[in-house]
C-alpha positions, -999 to 999 in steps of 0.1 A, spaced: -101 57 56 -123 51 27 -147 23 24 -149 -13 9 -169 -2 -22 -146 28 -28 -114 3 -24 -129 -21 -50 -140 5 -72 -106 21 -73 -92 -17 -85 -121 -20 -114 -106 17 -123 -70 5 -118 -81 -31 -144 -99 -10 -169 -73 18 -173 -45 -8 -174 -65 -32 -201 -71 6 -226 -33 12 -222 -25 -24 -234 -47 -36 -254 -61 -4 -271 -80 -14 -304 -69 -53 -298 -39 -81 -292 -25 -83 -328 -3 -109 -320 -29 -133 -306 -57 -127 -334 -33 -131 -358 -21 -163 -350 -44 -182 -330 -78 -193 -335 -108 -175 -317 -117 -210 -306 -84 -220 -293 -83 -230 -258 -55 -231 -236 -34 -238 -201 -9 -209 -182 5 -219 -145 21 -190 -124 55 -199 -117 75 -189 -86 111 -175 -99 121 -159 -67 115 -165 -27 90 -141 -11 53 -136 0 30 -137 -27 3 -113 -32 -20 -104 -64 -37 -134 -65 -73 -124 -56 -66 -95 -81 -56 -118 -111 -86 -134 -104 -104 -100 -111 -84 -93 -138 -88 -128 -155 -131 -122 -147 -135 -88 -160 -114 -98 -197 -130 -129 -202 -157 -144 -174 -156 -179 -191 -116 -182 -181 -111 -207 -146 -84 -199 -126 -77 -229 -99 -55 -214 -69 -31 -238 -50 -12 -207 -31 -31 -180 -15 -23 -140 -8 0 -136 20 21 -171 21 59 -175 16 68 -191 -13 100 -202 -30 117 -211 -64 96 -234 -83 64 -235 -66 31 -229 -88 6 -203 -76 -21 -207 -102 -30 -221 -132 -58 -205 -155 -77 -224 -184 -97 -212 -210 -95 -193 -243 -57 -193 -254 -67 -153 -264 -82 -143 -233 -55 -156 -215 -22 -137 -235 -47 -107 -236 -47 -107 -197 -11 -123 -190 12 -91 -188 -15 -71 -165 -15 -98 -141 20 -106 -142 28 -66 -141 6 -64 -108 18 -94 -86 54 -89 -95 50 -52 -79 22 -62 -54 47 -93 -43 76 -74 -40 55 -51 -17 41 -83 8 76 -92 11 94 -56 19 63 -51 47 69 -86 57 105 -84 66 93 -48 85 65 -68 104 93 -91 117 119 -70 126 88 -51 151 83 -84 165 76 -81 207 73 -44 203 39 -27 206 43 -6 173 24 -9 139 39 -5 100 25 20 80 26 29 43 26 62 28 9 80 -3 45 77 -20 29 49 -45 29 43 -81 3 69 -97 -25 49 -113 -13 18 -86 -19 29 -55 -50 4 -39 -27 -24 -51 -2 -10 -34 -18 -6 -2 -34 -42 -5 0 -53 -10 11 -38 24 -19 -54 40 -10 -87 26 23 -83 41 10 -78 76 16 -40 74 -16 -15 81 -23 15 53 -22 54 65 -45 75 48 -58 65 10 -54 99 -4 -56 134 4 -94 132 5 -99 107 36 -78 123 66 -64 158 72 -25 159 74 -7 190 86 28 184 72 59 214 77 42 232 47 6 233 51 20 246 87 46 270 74 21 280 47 -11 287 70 14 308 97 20 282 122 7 252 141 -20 265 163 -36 282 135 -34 257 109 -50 235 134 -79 261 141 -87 267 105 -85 230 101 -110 223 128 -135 256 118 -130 241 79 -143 207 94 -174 223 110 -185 244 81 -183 214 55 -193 188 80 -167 166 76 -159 140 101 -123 137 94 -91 129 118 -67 150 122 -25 146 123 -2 167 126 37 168 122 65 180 151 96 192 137 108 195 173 94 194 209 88 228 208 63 217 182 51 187 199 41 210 226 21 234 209 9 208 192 -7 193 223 -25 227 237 -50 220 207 -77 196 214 -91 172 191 -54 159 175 -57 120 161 -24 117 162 13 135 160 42 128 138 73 126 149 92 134 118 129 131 111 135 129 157 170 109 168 158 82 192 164 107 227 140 132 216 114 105 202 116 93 233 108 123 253 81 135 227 64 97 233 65 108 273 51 145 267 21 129 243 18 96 268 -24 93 261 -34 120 247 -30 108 217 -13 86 189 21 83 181 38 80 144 77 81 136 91 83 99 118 103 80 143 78 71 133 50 86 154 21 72 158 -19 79 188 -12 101 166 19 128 132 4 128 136 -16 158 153 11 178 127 37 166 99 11 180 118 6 213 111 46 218 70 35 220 52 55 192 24 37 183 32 40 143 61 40 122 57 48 82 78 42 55 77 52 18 101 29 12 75 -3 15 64 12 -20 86 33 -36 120 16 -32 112 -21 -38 125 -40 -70 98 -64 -87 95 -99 -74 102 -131 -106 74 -145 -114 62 -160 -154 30 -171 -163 39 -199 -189 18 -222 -209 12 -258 -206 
């Protein structure tokens, strides 16, 4: 996984990318209109149920356009909120503030919507022993938001990106001539670079799962696109040898059913990539 300072670098990358594309050469609208001296008020305003999340990021976002802007939080990351409430309210240069408003409205709409999909996953494992995971199926440009959004939720994040754990999906495996070779050029290309990298790899079938299992040194196996018999009997032919990990069309209505088979891990792509923005408005006052 990668580390604190490359997580909060990737989020100064993810502010400063986001405030070129909007702002370019500078907010016409606001300088043409209001005063450079104008100060202001804008609350955050609740239009929807949910969990929040985006709030320590607005904060960032607010700092790095204009440092002098106070932002007063009465509703932190991670609670449920409803209709009405008020997260936030900012005060301080009436430009600063419209300059900022659609990044941080743009992020914790997405990022919300995110906490509450992994938060309705999170409940539905209840009393089980098995962990939500997300997936690299994220918004390009987006991504450590929308892995912090999944944390906020109660969910746990896979791998960051293809540079921080070594995944042998059906391809790479098709690709390099089969499983127990893949796995040996991974583990010689590990040595030779000295990388200290984990290492997963994907069963089609228990045939797979098998082979799979002669190799020493696996992190963990995924159990891709298994009904819940055979996920059942890979999870008895694995027992400790290593980790666990369903996904392939996991949905709201097989979760539970998958968990009850005892993998360790179930990922979905859908905590990020099928999820419709959460209502939120930042309004003046």
């Amino acid at each position: 996984m990668i580390s604190k300072a490359q997580f909060e670098n990737e989020l100064q990358l993810i502010i400063q990318n986001a405030i070129r594309e909007d702002v370019g050469d500078g907010d016409h609208s606001s300088l043409a209109c209001i005063p450079a001296s104008a100060m202001g008020k804008a609350k955050l305003l609740v239009k929807e149920d949910g969990i929040i999340a985006g709030v320590a990021f607005a904060k960032m976002i607010f700092d790095y356009v204009d440092s002098n802007l106070k932002m007063e939080t009465f509703i932190t990351d991670g609670s449920s909120v409803k209709y009405g409430e008020v997260v936030f309210q900012v005060s301080g240069s009436s430009q600063s503030i419209l300059k900022a408003e659609r990044l941080v409205l743009n992020s914790m709409q997405r990022m919300s919507a995110i906490a509450t999909k992994t938060k309705s996953y999170v409940d539905l494992l209840q009393g089980t022993n098995t962990q939500i995971l997300d997936t690299r199926k994220t918004t390009p440009g987006f991504r450590a938001c929308e892995k912090w959004a999944v944390k906020i939720g109660g969910g746990e994040n896979h791998r960051f990106a293809l540079y921080d754990m070594i995944m042998l999906k059906d391809n790479h495996i098709d690709f390099a001539g089969g499983i127990t070779l893949a796995i040996a050029k991974v583990k010689a290309y590990l040595q030779e670079n000295n990388l200290d990298l984990k290492i997963i790899v994907e069963a089609r079938n228990l045939d797979e799962v098998k082979e799979i299992l002669e190799s020493e040194g696996i992190h963990r196996i995924l159990i891709d696109n298994f009904n819940y018999d055979d996920t059942r009997k890979a999870v008895s032919l694995i027992g400790n040898k290593c980790q666990t990990e369903s996904s392939g069309n996991i949905n709201e209505n097989t979760i539970r059913s998958y968990a009850e088979c005892g993998v360790n891990y179930i990922s979905s792509g859908a905590l990020t990539h099928s999820i419709y923005n959460m209502d939120l408005s930042l309004k003046a006052f």
